[in-house]
C-alpha positions as YAML, in Angstrom:
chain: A
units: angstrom
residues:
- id: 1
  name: UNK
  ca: [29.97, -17.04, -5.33]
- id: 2
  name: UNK
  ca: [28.45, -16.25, -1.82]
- id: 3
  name: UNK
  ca: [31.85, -14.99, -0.59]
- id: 4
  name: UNK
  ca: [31.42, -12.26, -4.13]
- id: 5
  name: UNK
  ca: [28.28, -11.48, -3.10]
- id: 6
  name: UNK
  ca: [29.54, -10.48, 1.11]
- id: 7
  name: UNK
  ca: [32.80, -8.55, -0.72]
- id: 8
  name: UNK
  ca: [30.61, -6.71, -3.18]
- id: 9
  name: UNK
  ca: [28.26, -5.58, -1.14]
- id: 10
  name: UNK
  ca: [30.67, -4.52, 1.58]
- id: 11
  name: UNK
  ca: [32.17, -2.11, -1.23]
- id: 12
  name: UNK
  ca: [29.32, 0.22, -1.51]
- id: 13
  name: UNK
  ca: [27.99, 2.90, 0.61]
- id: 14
  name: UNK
  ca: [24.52, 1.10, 1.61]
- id: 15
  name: UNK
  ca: [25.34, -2.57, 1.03]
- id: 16
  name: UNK
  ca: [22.44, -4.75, -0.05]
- id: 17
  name: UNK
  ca: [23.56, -8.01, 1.37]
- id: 18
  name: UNK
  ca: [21.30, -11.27, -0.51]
- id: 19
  name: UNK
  ca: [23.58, -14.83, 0.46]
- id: 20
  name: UNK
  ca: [21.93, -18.24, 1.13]
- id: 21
  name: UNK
  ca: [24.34, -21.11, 2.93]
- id: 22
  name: UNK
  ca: [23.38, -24.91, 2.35]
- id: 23
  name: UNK
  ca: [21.68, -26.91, 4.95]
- id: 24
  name: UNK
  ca: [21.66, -30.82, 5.01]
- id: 25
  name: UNK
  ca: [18.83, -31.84, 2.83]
- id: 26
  name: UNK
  ca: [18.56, -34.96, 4.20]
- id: 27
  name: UNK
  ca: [19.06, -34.79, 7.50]
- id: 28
  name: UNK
  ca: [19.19, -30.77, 9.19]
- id: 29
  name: UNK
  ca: [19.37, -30.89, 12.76]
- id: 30
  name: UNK
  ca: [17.83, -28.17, 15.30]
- id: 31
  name: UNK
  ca: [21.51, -27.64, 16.57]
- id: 32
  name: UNK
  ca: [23.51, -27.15, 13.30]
- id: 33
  name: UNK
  ca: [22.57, -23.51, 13.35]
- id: 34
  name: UNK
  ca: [23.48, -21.32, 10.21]
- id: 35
  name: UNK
  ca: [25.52, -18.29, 11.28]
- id: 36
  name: UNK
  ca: [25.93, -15.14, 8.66]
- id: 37
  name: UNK
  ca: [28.13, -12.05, 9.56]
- id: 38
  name: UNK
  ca: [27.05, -8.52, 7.86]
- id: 39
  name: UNK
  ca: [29.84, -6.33, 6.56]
- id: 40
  name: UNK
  ca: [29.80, -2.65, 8.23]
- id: 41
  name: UNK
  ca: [27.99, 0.25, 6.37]
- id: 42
  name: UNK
  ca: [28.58, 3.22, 6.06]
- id: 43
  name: UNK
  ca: [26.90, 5.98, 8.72]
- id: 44
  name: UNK
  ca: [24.54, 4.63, 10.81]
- id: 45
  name: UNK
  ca: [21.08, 3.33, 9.23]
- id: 46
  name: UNK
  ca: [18.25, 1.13, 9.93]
- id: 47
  name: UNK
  ca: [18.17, -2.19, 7.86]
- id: 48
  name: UNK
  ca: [15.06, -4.72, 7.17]
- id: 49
  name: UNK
  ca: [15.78, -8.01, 7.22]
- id: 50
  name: UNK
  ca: [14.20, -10.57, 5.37]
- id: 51
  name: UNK
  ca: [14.95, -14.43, 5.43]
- id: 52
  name: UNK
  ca: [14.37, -17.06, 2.76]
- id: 53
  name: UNK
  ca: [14.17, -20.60, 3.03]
- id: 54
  name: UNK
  ca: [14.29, -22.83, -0.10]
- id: 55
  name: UNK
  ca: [12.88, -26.12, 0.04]
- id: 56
  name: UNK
  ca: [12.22, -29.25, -1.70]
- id: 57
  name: UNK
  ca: [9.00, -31.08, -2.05]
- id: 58
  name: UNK
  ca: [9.94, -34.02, -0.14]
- id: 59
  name: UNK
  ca: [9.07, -31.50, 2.93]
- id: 60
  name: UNK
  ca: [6.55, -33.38, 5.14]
- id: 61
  name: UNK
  ca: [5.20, -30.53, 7.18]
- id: 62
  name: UNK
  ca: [2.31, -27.40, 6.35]
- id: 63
  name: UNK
  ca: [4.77, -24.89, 8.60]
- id: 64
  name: UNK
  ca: [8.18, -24.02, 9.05]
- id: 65
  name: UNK
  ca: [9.45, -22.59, 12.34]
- id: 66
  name: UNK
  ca: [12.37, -20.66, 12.67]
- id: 67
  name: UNK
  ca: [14.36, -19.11, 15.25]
- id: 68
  name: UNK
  ca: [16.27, -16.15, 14.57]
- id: 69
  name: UNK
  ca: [19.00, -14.05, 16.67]
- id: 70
  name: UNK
  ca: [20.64, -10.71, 16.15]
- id: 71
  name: UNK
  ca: [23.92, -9.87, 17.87]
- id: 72
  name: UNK
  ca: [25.19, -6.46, 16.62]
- id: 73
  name: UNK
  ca: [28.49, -5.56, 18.61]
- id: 74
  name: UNK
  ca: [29.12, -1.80, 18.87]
- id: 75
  name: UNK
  ca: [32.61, -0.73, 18.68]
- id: 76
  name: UNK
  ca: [33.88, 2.57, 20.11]
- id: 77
  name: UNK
  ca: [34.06, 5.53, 18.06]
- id: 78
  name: UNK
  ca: [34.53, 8.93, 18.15]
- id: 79
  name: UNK
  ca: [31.42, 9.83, 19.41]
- id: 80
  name: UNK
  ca: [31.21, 6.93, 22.24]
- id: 81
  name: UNK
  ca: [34.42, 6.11, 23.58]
- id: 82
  name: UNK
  ca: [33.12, 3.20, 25.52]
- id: 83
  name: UNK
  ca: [32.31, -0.21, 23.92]
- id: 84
  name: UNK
  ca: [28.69, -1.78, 24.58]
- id: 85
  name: UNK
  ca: [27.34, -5.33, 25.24]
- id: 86
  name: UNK
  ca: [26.27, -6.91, 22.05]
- id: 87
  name: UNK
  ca: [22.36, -6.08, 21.26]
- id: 88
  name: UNK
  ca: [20.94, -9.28, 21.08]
- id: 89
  name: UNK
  ca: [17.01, -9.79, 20.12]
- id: 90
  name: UNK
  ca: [15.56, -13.15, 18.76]
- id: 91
  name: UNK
  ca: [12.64, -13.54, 16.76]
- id: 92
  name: UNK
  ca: [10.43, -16.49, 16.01]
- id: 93
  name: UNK
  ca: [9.29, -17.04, 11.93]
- id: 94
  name: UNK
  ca: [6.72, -18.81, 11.11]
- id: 95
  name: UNK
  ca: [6.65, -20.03, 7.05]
- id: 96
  name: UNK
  ca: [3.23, -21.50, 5.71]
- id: 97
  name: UNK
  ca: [4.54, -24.22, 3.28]
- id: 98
  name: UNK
  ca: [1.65, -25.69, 2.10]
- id: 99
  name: UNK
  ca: [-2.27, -24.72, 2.03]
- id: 100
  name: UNK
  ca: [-4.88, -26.02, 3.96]
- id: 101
  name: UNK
  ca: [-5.19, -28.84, 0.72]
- id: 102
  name: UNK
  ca: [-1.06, -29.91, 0.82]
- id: 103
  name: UNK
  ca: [-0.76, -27.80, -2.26]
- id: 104
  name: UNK
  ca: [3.04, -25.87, -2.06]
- id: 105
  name: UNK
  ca: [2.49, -22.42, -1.35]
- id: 106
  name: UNK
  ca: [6.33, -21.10, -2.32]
- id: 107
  name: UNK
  ca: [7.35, -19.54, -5.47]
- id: 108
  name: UNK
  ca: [9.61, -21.77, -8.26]
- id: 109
  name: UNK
  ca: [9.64, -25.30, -9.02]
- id: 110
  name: UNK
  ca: [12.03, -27.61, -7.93]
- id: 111
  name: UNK
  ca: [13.29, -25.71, -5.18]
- id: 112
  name: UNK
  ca: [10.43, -23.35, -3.65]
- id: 113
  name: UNK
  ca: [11.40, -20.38, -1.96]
- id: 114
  name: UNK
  ca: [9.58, -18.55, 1.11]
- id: 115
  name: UNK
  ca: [10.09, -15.38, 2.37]
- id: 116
  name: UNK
  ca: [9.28, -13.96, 5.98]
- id: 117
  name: UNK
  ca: [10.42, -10.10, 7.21]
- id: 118
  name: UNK
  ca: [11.58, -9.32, 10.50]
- id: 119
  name: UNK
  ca: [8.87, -7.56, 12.61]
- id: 120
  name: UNK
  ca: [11.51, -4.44, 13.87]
- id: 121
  name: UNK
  ca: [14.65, -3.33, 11.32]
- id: 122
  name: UNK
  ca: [18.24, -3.63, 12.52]
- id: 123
  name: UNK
  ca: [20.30, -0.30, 13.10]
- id: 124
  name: UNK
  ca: [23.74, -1.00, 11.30]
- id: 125
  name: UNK
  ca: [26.75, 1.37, 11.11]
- id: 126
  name: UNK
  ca: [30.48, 1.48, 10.29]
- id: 127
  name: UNK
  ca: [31.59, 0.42, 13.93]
- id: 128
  name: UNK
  ca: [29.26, -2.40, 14.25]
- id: 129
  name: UNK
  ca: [29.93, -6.17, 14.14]
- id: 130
  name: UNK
  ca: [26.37, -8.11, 13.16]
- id: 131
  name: UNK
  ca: [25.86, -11.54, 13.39]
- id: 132
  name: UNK
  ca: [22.55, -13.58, 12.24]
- id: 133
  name: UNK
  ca: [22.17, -17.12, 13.75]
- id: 134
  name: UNK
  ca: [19.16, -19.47, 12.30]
- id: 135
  name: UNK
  ca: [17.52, -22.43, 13.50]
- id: 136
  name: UNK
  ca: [14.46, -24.38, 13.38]
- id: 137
  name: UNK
  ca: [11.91, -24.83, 16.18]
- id: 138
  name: UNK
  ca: [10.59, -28.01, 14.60]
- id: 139
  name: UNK
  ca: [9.30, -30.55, 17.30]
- id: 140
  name: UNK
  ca: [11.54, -32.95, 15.84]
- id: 141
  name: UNK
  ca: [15.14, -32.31, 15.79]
- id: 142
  name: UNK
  ca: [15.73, -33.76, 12.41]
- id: 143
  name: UNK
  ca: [14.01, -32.27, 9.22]
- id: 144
  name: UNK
  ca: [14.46, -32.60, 5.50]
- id: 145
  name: UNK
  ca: [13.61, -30.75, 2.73]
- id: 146
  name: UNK
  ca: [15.25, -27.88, 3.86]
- id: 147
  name: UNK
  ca: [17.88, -26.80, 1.13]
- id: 148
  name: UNK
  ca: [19.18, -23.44, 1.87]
- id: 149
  name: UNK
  ca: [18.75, -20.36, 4.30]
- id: 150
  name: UNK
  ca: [19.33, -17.24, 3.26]
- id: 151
  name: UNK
  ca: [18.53, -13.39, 4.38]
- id: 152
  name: UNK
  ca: [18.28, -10.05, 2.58]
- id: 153
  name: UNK
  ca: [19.21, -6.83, 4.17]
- id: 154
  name: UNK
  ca: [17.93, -3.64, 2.63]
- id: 155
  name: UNK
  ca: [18.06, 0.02, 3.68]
...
């Protein structure tokens, strides 16, 4: 199903790309970072980003920290013959769980799902190669709760 939703969108013109992978529920570690690659667009065009988190209610905590890297490789084209470094830029995500009372902030019911934007868009285009890593910044290395990350890209 996720893979469907990479090939579809890499079909189209301006790809809307929406694909959450699975953490470990029980036990997600800081290190077990979940990686997603973005297919090449057409032309060159400026992208938001959101990510989503879905969670369970067994999740002890008010916030959810996240760490979250860009790497877009640029591959030569016509117009530059000479290949780049990767553009890298990391971004820190904070996610209010719960209110000040414990009460679950997130929308569903079983699983709750949070959203957070990126604060800048990322500049995609036919020659590039983008990858989005995730982590948490939790101050323990081991959470749970956490049932699946996802992100949302978006002309």
């Amino acid at each position: 199903m996720m893979a469907t939703a990479m090939l579809s969108s890499a079909c189209s013109k301006s790809p809307e790309v929406h694909i959450f992978k699975p953490t470990d529920v029980e036990d997600w570690k800081r290190q077990e970072a979940i990686r997603f690659s973005l297919p090449p667009v057409e032309g060159d065009t400026l992208y938001s980003l959101d990510v989503e988190v879905r969670i369970n209610r067994r999740y002890p905590y008010q916030d959810l920290w996240f760490l979250v890297a860009s790497s877009t490789a640029r591959t030569p084209n016509k117009k530059n013959s000479a290949a780049s470094l990767p553009e890298t830029c990391c971004d820190t995500l904070r996610f209010t769980i719960t209110d000040a009372d414990g009460n679950f902030t997130g929308k569903g019911r079983d699983l709750l799902t949070y959203t957070q934007s990126l604060p800048h868009p990322l500049r995609l285009s036919s020659t590039d190669t983008t990858h989005i890593t995730i982590s948490h910044l939790m101050d323990r290395a081991t959470i749970q709760g956490v049932s699946d990350i996802g992100i949302h890209t978006q002309p």
